[in-house]
C-alpha positions in Angstrom: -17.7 188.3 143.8 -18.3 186.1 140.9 -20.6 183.7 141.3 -20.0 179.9 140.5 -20.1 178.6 136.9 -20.4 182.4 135.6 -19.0 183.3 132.1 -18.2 186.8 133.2 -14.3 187.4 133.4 -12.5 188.0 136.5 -11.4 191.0 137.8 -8.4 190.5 139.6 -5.6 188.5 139.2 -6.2 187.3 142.5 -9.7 186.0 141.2 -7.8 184.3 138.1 -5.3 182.6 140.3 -8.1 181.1 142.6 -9.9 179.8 139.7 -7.1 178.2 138.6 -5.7 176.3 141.3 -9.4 175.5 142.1 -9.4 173.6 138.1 -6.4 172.4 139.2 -7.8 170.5 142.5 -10.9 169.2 140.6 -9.1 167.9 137.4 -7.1 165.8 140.1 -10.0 165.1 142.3 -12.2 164.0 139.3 -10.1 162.5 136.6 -8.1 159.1 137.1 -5.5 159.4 134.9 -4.5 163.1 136.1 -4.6 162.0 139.3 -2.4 158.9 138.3 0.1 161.2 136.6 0.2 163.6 139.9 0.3 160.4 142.5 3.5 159.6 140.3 5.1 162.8 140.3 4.8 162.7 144.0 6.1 159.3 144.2 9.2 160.2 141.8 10.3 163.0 144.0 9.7 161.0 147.6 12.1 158.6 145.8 14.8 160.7 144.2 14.8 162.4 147.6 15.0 159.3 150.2 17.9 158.2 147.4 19.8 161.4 148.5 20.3 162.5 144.8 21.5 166.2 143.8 19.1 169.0 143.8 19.4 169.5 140.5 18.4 165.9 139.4 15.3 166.3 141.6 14.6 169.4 139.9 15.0 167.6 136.7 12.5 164.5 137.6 10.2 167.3 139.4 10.1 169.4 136.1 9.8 166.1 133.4 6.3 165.1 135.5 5.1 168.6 135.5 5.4 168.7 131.9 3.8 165.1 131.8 1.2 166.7 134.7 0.4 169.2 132.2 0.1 167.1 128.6 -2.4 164.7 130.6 -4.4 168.3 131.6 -4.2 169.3 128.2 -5.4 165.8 126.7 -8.0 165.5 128.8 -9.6 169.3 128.0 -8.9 168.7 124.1 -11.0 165.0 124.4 -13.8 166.7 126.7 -13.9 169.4 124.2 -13.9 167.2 121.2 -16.4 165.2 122.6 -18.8 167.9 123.3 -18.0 169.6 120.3 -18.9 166.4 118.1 -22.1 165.0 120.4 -20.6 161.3 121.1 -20.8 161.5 117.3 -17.6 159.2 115.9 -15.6 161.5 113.1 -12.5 160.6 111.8 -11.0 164.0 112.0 -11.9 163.6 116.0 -10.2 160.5 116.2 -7.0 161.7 115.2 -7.1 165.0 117.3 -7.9 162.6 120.1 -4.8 160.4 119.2 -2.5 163.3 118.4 -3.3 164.5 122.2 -2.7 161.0 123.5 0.4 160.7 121.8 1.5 163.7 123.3 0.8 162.8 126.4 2.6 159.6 125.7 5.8 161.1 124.7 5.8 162.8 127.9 5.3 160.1 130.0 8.1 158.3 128.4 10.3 160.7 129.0 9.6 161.4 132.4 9.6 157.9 133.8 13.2 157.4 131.8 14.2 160.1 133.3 13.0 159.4 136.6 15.2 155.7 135.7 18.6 157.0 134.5 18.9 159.4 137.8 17.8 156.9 140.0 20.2 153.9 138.2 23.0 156.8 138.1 23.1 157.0 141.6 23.0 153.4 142.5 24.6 151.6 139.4 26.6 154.0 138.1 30.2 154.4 138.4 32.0 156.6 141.0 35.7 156.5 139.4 34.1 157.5 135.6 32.1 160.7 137.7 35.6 161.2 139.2 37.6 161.0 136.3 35.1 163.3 134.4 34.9 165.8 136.8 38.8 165.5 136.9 38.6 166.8 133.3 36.5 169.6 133.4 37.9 170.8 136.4 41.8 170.8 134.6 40.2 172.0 131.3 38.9 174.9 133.0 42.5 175.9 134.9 44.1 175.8 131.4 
């Protein structure tokens, strides 16, 4: 068994997986704005599901905050890794990586949370007889 904190690789893909999910559980645990982004993925889908939306919509908010789950991961390894890398020491070349990886992380968010707003506004605000019509069309395109 590999002991805790080790630098020797695993040996099973089992042992991978584990270590994994386990990096997974303490980035959320220990980092605020991870766990921000994952309390808002799992308010995003409690909401697109109580608002009876399709299943592929909810697949579609699911997979725009995993992506935004995963640039905030990502960000937050680059700036610990910067930060260790550099000693606290300010660098302009750090500063831009750091602000690159934000920016990422950013453009994600957007997304996601417009996403999250056009489903949601679709299914309240948006307008039966135009889905109707539309549907209407494709369905008669595709008998022709």
């Amino acid at each position: 068994m590999r002991q805790r904190h080790s630098t020797e690789k695993y040996n099973t893909l089992w042992e991978s997986t584990i270590a994994a999910a386990g990096g997974l559980f303490y980035a959320i645990r220990k980092e605020k704005k991870i766990r921000q982004v994952f309390i808002s993925l799992v308010i995003a889908t409690t909401i697109c599901m109580i608002a009876d939306i399709g299943y592929f919509q909810i697949l579609m908010v699911i997979f725009s905050w995993v992506i935004s789950l995963i640039c905030e991961i990502l960000n937050t390894s680059l700036e610990k890794a910067m930060d260790y890398a550099c000693g606290k020491e300010y660098h302009p070349l750090i500063r831009q990586g750091k602000d690159y990886a934000g920016a990422c992380t950013f453009v994600a968010l957007t997304f996601a949370v417009l996403l999250t707003s056009f489903v949601l506004w679709d299914r309240y605000f948006g307008d039966a007889r135009l889905r109707a019509k539309t549907f209407q069309a494709v369905s008669s395109a595709q008998e022709s």
